[in-house]
N, C-alpha and C positions, 0 to 999 in steps of 0.2 A: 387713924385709919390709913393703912397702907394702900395703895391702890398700883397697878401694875402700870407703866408707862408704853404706849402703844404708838411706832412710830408707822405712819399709814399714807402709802401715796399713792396719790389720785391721778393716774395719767391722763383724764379729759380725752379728745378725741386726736391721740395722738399712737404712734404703734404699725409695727406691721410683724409679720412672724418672725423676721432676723431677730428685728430687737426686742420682742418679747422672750426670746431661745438666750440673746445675748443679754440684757438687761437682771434679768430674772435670776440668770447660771450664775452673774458677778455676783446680782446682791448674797443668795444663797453660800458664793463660795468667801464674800466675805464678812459673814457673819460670824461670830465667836460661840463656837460648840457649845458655851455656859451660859451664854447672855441668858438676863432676869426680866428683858422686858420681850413687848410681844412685836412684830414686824410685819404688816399688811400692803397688800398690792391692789392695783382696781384698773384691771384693764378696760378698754373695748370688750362690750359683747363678745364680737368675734372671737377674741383671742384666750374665751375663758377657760375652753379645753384645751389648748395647748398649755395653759398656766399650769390647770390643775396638773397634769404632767410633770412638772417643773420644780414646783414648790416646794417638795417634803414637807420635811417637816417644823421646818424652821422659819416658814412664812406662810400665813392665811391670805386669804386671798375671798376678792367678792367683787360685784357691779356695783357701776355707780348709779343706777336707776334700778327703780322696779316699777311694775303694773300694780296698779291695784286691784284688777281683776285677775281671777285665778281661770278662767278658759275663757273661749268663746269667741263672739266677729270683734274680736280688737286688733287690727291691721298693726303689724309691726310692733306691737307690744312684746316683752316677756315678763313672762310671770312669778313671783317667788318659786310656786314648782319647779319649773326650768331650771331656774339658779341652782337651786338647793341637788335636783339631781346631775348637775355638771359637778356637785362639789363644793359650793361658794360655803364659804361659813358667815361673810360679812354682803351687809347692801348699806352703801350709800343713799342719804331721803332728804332728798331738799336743799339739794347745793345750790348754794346762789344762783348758779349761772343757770338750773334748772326754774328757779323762780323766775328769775327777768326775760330768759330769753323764752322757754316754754310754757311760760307762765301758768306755774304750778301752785295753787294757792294755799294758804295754812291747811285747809280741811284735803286738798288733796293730798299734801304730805302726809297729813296723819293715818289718812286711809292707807298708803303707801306703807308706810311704818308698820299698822294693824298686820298690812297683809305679806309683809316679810316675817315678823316673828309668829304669825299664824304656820308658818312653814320651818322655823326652827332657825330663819338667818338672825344676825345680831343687827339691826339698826344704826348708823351712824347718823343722828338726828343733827342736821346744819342748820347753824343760826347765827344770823348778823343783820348788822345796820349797813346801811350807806353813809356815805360821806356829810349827805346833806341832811341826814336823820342825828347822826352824832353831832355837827354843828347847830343842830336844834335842840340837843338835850334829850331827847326820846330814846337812846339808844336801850333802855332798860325796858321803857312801853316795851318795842320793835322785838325786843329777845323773847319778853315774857308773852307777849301774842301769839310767836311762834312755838313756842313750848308749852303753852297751856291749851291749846287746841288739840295736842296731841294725850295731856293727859286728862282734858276730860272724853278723850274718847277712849283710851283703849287702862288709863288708871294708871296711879305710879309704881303699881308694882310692877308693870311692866318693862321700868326702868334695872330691873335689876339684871335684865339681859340685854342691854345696850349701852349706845357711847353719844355722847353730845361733842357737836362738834360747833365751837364760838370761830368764826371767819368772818371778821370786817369789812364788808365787802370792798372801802375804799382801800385796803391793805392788799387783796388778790391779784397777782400778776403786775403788782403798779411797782416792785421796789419799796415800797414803804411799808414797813413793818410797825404794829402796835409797839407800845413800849412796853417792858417787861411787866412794869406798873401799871399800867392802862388793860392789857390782857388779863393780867390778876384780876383786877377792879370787878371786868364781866365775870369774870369766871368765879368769882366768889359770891356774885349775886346769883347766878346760875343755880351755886349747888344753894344760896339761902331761898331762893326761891321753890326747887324741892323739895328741902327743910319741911316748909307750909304743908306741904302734902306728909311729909314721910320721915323724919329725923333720921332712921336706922338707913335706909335704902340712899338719901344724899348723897353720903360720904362714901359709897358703894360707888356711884356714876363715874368713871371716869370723863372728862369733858377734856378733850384736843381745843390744840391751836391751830387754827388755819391764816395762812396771808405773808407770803416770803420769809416762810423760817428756809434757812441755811445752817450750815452747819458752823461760819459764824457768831451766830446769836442763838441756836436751839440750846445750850446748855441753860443760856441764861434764864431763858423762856420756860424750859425745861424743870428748871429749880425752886419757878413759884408756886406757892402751898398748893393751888387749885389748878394750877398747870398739868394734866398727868400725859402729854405728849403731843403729837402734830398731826397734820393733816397734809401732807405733804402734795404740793402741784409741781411745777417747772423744776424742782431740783428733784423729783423722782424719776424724771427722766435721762438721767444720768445714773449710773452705778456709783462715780466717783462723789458724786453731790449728795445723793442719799446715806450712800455710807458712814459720810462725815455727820450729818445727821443721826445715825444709827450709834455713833461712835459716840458722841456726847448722852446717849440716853443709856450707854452701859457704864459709863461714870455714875452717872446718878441712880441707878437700879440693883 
């Protein structure tokens, strides 16, 4: 089963208009008119209508959060609605640093998740261990927690319109990269853990890597069976750093 390679970066709370205008217009312009795989952006809120603007048609584009409520007294929330009518085709649910620092918990991601594809966005569902969960053995528990919470609530066929994203959390922003081996490892438990639910729909998921890919090590990472692309943070914030990134998933696509 073929699956599309999706190279997808997360700018976290970084951006202002120059560089979403200048950021965006590089990736865009240096992109190959043929590329086979797919290239996603995740601004700031703010800067979703200017993106939408921006992007053509050579890059998707979405938030890294969503509400799980669709109106109402939610201060400062936005809602799938919102997203979907700026444009977004992708939402980000459950990125680490939404878990620890907002403490967003399994059930509220899943809600999240429900309530983006309730609205037609694709879900990038995050999951990972900590440092001190992997040196205890559990990092398979910690994934499968996170990921079964979502499909007993909203079912696996609801997988056939989203992306798993495996991100180590000792790996995020430290320089330390899983090893190409170690990333497989998860990511083939991942799709066997689908399997359980769904044998046809599995091999359908594509599941990202997230945790200092560069465009040093993205082919290599790039090229394990369960690998189908990235999650990109600190090097999408560069044109020149992403690219290189982009450029090793048209080798392999």
């Amino acid at each position: 089963m073929t699956r599309k390679l999706l190279v997808a970066g997360n700018w976290k709370l970084n951006g202002s208009i120059a560089m979403t205008n200048d950021l965006i217009s590089a990736i865009a312009n240096g992109l190959s008119n043929s590329k086979n795989f797919d290239v996603a952006v995740f601004p700031p809120f703010v800067y979703l209508s200017q993106a939408s603007k921006l992007v053509g048609d050579k890059i998707l584009f979405g938030a890294q959060t969503v509400s799980e409520y669709e109106k109402g007294a939610y201060t400062g929330e936005i809602s799938a609605v919102m997203l979907k009518e700026m444009g977004c085709q992708m939402v980000l649910v459950g990125h680490s640093e939404r878990r620890e620092y907002f403490k967003e918990s399994n059930q509220d991601i899943a809600n999240k998740f429900k309530a983006a594809q309730a609205q037609g966005l694709k879900p990038i569902l995050c999951c990972g261990e900590t440092l001190e969960q992997r040196n205890s053995g559990v990092t398979e528990q910690v994934v499968a927690e996170q990921i079964n919470v979502v499909i007993d609530l909203v079912g696996i066929d609801a997988f056939k319109n989203a992306v798993i994203a495996y991100e180590p959390i000792w790996a995020i922003g430290t320089g330390v990269t899983a090893s190409s081996e170690q990333a497989q490892e998860v990511h083939a438990f991942i799709r066997s853990l689908l399997s359980l639910k769904s044998d046809t729909i599995a091999p359908l998921v594509p599941i990202l890597y997230g945790g200092s890919v560069k465009g040093s090590n993205a082919q290599e990472l790039f090229s394990m069976q369960d690998i189908d692309g990235g999650l990109i943070g600190g090097a999408s914030l560069t044109a020149h750093d992403f690219l290189a990134i982009c450029q090793q998933a048209d080798k392999l696509s």
